[in-house]
C-alpha atoms as a printed R data frame, in Angstrom:
    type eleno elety resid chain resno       x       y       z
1   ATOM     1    CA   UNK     A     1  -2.501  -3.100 -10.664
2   ATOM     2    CA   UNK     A     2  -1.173   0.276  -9.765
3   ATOM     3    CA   UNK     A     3   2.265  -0.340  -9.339
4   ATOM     4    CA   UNK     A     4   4.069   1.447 -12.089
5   ATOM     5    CA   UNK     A     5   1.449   3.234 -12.730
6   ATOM     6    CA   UNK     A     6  -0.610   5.309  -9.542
7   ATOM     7    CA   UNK     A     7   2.672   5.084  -7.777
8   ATOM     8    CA   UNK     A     8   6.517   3.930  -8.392
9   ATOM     9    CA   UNK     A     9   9.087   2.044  -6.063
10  ATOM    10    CA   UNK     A    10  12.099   4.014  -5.082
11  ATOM    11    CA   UNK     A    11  13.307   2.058  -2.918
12  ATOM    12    CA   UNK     A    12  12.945  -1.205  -0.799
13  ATOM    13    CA   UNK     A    13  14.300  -4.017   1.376
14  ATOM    14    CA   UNK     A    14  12.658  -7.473   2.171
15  ATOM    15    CA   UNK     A    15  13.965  -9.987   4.842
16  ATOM    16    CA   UNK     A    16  12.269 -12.942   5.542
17  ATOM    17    CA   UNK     A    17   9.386 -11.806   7.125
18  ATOM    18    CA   UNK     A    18   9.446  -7.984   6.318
19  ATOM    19    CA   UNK     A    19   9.453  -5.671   3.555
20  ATOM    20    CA   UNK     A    20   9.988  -1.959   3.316
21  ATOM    21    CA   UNK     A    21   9.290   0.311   0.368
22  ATOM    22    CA   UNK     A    22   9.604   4.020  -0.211
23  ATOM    23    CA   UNK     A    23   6.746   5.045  -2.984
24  ATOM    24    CA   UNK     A    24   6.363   7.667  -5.117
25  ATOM    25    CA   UNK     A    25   3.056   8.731  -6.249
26  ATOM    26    CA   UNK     A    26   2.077  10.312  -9.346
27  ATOM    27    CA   UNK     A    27   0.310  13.119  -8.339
28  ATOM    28    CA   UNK     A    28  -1.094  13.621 -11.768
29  ATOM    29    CA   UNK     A    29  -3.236   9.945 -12.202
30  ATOM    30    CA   UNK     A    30  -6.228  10.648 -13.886
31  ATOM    31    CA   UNK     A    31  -7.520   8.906 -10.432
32  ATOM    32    CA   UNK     A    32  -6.972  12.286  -8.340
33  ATOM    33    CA   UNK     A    33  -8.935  14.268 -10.896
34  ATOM    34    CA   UNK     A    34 -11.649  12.619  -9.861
35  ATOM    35    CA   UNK     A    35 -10.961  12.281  -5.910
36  ATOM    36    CA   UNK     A    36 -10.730  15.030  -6.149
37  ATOM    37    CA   UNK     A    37 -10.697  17.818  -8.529
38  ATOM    38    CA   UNK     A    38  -8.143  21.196  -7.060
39  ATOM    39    CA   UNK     A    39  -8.000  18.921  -3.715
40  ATOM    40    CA   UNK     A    40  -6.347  15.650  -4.873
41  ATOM    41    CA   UNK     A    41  -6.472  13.025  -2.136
42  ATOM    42    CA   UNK     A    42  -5.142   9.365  -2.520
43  ATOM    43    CA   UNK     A    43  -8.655   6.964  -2.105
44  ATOM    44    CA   UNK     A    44  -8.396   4.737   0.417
45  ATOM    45    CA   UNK     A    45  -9.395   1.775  -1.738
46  ATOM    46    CA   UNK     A    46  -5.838   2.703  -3.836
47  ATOM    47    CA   UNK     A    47  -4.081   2.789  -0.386
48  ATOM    48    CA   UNK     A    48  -5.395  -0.993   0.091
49  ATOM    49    CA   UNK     A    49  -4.729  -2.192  -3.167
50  ATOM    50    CA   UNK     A    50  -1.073  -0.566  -3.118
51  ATOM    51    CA   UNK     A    51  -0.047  -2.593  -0.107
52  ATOM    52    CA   UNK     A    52  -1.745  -5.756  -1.863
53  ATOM    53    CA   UNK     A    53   0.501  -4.677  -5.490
54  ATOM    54    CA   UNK     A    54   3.979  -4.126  -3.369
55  ATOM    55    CA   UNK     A    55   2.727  -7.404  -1.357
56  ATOM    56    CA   UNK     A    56   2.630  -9.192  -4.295
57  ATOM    57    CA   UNK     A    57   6.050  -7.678  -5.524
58  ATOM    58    CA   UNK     A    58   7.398  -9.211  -2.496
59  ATOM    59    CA   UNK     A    59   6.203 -12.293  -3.005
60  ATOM    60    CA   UNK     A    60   7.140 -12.616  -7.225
61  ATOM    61    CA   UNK     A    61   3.502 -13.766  -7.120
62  ATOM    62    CA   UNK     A    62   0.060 -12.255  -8.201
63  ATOM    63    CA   UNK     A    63  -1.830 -12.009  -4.679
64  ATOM    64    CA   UNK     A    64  -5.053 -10.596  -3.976
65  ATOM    65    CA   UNK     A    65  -7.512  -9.891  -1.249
66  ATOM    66    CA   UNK     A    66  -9.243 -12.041   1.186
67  ATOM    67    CA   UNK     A    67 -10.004  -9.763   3.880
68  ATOM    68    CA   UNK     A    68  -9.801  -6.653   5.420
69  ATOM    69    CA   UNK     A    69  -9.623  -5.917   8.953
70  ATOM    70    CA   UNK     A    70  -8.674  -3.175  11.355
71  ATOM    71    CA   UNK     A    71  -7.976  -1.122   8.136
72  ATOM    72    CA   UNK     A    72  -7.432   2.696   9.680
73  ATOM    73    CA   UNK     A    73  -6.857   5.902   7.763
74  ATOM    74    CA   UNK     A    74  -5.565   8.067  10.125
75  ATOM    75    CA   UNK     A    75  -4.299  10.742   8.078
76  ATOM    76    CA   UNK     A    76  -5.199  11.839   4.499
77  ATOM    77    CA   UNK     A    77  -2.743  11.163   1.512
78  ATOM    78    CA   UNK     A    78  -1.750  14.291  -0.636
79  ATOM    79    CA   UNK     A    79   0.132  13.550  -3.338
80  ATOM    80    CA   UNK     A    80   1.255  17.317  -3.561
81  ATOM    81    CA   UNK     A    81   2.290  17.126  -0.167
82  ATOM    82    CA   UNK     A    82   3.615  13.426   0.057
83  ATOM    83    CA   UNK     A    83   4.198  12.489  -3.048
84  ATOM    84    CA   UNK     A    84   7.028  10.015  -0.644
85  ATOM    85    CA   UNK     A    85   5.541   7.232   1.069
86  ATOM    86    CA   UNK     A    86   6.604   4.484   3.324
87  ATOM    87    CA   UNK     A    87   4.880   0.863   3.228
88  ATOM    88    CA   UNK     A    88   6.182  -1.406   5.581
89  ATOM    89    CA   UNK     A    89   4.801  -5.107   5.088
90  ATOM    90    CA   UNK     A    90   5.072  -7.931   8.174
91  ATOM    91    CA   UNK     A    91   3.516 -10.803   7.391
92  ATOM    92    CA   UNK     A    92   2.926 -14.545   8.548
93  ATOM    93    CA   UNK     A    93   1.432 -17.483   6.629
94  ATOM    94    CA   UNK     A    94  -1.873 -18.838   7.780
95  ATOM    95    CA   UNK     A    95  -2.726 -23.005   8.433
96  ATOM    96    CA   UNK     A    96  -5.264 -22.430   5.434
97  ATOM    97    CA   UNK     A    97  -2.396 -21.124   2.845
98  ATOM    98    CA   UNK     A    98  -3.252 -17.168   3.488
99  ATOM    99    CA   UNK     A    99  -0.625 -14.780   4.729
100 ATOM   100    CA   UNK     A   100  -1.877 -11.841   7.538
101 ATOM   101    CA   UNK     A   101  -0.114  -8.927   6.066
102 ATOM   102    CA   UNK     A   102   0.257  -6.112   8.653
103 ATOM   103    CA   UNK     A   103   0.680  -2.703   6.940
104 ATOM   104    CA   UNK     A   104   2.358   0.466   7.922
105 ATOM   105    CA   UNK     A   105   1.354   3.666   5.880
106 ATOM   106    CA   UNK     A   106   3.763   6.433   6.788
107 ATOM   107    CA   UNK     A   107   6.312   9.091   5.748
108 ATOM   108    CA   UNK     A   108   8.604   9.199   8.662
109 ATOM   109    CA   UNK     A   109   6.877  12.063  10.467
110 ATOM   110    CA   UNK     A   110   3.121  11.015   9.584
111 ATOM   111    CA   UNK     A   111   1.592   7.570   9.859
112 ATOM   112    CA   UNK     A   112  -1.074   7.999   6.879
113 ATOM   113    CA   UNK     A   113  -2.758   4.056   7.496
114 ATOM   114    CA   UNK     A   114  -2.302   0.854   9.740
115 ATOM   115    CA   UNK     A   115  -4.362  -2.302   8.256
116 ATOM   116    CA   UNK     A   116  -4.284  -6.502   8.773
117 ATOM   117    CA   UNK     A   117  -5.003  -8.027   5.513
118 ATOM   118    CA   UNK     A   118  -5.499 -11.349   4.508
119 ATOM   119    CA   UNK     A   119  -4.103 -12.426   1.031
120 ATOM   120    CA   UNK     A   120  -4.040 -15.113  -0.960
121 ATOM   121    CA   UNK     A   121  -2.304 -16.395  -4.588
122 ATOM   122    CA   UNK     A   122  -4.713 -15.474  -6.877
């Protein structure tokens, strides 16, 4: 949904279990005019449904999401002043199908966002 569009991959590198992604976001979306205007700050709903996009990158498969849980912003997004991000994805499949996706939101220094989501295919 956003990928290739509110943000870009520069880099990543999955294992079995695991995947890691560097981010770039365009800090001139028409999203941060509205969230908001002079002060541009990434939403927290695009943070989400970022981790679900590069999820489903991992994956080769359209996912979306189940559930939310233990989702924490701890720090606030700037794309002026972080236009690099980190996502790191761990994940395990559920009895019922679903994968837990534990997310990582950070750039080396900073951790931005920790969240437990539950995905499925879509």
């Amino acid at each position: 949904m956003f990928q290739d569009n509110l943000f870009s991959i520069i880099s990543e590198n999955k294992t079995d279990n695991q995947a890691d992604f560097i981010i770039l976001l365009d800090g001139k979306h028409p999203i941060y005019k509205g969230h908001f205007p002079n002060e541009a700050i990434t939403p927290g709903v695009c943070i989400i449904q970022m981790a679900v996009d590069l999820f489903s990158h991992t994956m080769q498969q359209t996912h979306h999401l189940v559930k939310a849980k233990n989702v924490k912003f701890l720090q606030i997004i700037r794309p002026d002043e972080h236009p690099e991000i980190h996502y790191r994805l761990t994940w395990e499949k559920t009895e019922e199908g679903l994968f837990t996706v534990k997310v990582l939101v950070d750039d080396g220094a900073v951790t931005f966002s920790k969240m437990s989501l539950q995905m499925g295919v879509k």
